[in-house]
C-alpha positions in Angstrom: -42.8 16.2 28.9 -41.2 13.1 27.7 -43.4 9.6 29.0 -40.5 8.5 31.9 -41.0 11.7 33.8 -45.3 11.4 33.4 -44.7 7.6 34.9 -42.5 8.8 37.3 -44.7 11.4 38.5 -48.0 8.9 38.7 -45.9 7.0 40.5 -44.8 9.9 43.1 -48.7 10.7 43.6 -49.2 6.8 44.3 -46.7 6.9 46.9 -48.0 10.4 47.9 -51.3 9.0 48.1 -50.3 6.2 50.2 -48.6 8.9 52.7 -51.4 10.6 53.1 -53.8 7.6 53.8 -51.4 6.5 56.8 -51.5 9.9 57.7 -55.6 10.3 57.8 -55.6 6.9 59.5 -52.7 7.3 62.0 -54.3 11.0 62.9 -58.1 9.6 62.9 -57.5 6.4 64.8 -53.8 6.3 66.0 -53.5 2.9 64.2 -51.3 2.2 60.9 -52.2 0.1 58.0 -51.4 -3.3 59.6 -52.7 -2.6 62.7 -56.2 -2.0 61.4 -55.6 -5.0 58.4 -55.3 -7.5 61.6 -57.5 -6.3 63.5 -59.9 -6.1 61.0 -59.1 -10.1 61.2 -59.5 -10.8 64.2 -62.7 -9.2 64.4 -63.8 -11.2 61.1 -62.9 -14.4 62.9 -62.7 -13.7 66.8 -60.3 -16.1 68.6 -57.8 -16.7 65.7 -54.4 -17.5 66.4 -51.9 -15.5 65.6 -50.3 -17.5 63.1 -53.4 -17.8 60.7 -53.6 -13.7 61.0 -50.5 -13.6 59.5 -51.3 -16.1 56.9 -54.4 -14.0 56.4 -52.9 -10.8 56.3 -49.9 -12.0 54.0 -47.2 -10.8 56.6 -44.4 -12.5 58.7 -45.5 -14.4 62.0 -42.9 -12.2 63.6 -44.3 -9.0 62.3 -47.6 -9.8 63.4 -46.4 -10.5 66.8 -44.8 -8.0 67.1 -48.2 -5.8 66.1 -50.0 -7.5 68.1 -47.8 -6.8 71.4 -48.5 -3.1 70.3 -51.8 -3.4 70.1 -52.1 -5.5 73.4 -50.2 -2.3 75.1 -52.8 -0.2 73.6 -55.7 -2.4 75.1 -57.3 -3.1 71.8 -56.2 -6.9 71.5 -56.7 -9.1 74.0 -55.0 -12.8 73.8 -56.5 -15.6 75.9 -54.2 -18.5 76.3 -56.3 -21.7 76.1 -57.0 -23.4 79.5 -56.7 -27.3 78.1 -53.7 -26.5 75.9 -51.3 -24.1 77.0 -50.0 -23.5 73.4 -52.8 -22.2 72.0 -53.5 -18.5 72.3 -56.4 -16.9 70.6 -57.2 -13.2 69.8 -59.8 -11.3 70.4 -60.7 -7.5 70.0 -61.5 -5.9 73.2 -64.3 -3.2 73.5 -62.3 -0.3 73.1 -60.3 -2.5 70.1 -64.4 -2.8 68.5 -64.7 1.2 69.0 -61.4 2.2 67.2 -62.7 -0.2 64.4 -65.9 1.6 64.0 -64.7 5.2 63.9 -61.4 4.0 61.3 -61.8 5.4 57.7 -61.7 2.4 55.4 -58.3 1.0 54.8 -57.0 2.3 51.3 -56.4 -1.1 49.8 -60.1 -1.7 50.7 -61.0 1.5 48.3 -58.3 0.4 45.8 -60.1 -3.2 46.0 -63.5 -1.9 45.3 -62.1 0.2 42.4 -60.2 -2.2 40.7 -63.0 -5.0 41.3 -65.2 -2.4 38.9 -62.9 -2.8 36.7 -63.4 -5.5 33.3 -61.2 -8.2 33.2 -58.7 -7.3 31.0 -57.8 -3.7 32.3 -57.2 -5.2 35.7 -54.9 -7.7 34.2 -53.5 -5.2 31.8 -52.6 -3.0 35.0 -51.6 -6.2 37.1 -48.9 -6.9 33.9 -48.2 -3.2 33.3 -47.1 -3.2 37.8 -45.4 -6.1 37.8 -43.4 -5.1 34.7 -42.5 -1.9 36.6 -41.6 -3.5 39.5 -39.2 -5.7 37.5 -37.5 -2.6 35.8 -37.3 -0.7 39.5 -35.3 -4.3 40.6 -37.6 -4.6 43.1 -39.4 -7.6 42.0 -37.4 -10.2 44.7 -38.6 -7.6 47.6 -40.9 -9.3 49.9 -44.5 -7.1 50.1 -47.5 -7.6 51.7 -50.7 -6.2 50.0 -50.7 -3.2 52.1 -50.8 0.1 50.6 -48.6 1.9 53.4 -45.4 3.5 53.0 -44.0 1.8 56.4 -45.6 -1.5 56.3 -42.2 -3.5 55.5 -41.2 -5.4 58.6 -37.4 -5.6 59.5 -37.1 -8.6 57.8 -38.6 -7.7 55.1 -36.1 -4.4 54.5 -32.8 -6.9 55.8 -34.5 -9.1 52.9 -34.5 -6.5 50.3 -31.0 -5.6 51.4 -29.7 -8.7 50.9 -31.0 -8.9 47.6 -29.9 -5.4 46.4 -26.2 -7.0 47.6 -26.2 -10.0 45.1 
C-alpha cells in the first residue's frame, strides 16, 4: 500500500472515531459535543455570561446562543437576567442540567487531552506541525474550527465561512 492511502485511511478512522464518540454521547446523554463543552463551562464557573462561554469554548457568540436556547428548551440551562442591570444575563446549570453532566462519558477531546498531555514535548509538537501541515495540503487551513472533536460542530457561519473561502 503506497503511504497516501495509509494517511488517508488514519485519517478515515479519525473521523470515524469522532462519529462514533458523538454517537456514544448523543445515545448516552442526548447532548452533542458543544452542548456538553458549555455546559461543562457553566458548571466550572456558575453564572457566566454567555459571551465569555463562547470565548471559553472557542466558538461564535451566535453559536453558543443558539446552544444555549436548545439547552434552555431541554431544561438543563437556566439564564437569570440580572435584577440591577437588565443586560446582564448569567447561566446557570439547572438540577437536571447537573444530572445529565454526571452520567456523560468524558468528552473525546478531554481523552485526546489527557493522551497527548503524556506525551514528551517534541512528539506533541511534531504531531501539532505534522496536522497543521495536512490541514494546509487538504486547503482547509483558512476554515474556522473550534477545538471540538465532533463531526457536526461547525456552526452556519462557520460552513458559509469555509464556503466563501473555497470560492476565492
Amino acid at each position: 500500500m503506497e503511504k497516501h492511502q495509509e494517511l488517508l485511511i488514519a485519517l478515515r478512522k479519525v473521523i470515524r472515531a469522532i462519529g462514533l464518540h458523538s454517537k456514544q454521547l448523543s445515545k448516552t446523554s442526548g447532548l452533542t459535543s458543544p452542548q456538553l463543552l458549555i455546559m461543562l463551562e457553566i458548571d466550572k464557573v456558575s453564572g457566566i455570561n454567555s459571551s465569555q462561554v463562547a470565548k471559553n469554548v472557542n466558538l461564535s457568540a451566535a453559536t453558543v446562543t443558539n446552544i444555549l436556547d436548545r439547552l434552555e428548551n431541554k431544561s438543563l440551562v437556566s439564564r437569570v437576567r440580572n435584577t440591577q442591570d437588565k443586560r446582564k444575563v448569567s447561566l446557570y446549570l439547572t438540577e437536571d442540567g447537573k444530572a445529565i453532566l454526571v452520567k456523560a462519558p468524558q468528552a473525546l477531546q478531554e481523552h485526546f487531552i489527557e493522551n497527548f498531555s503524556n506525551l514528551a514535548q517534541w512528539e506533541q509538537s511534531q504531531l501539532l506541525s505534522s496536522m497543521e501541515r495536512l490541514a494546509e495540503m487538504m486547503n482547509a487551513n483558512e476554515i474556522d474550527a473550534a477545538p471540538l472533536l465532533e463531526l457536526n460542530a461547525m456552526s452556519a457561519s462557520s460552513i458559509s465561512n469555509a464556503n466563501k473561502t473555497d470560492a476565492l
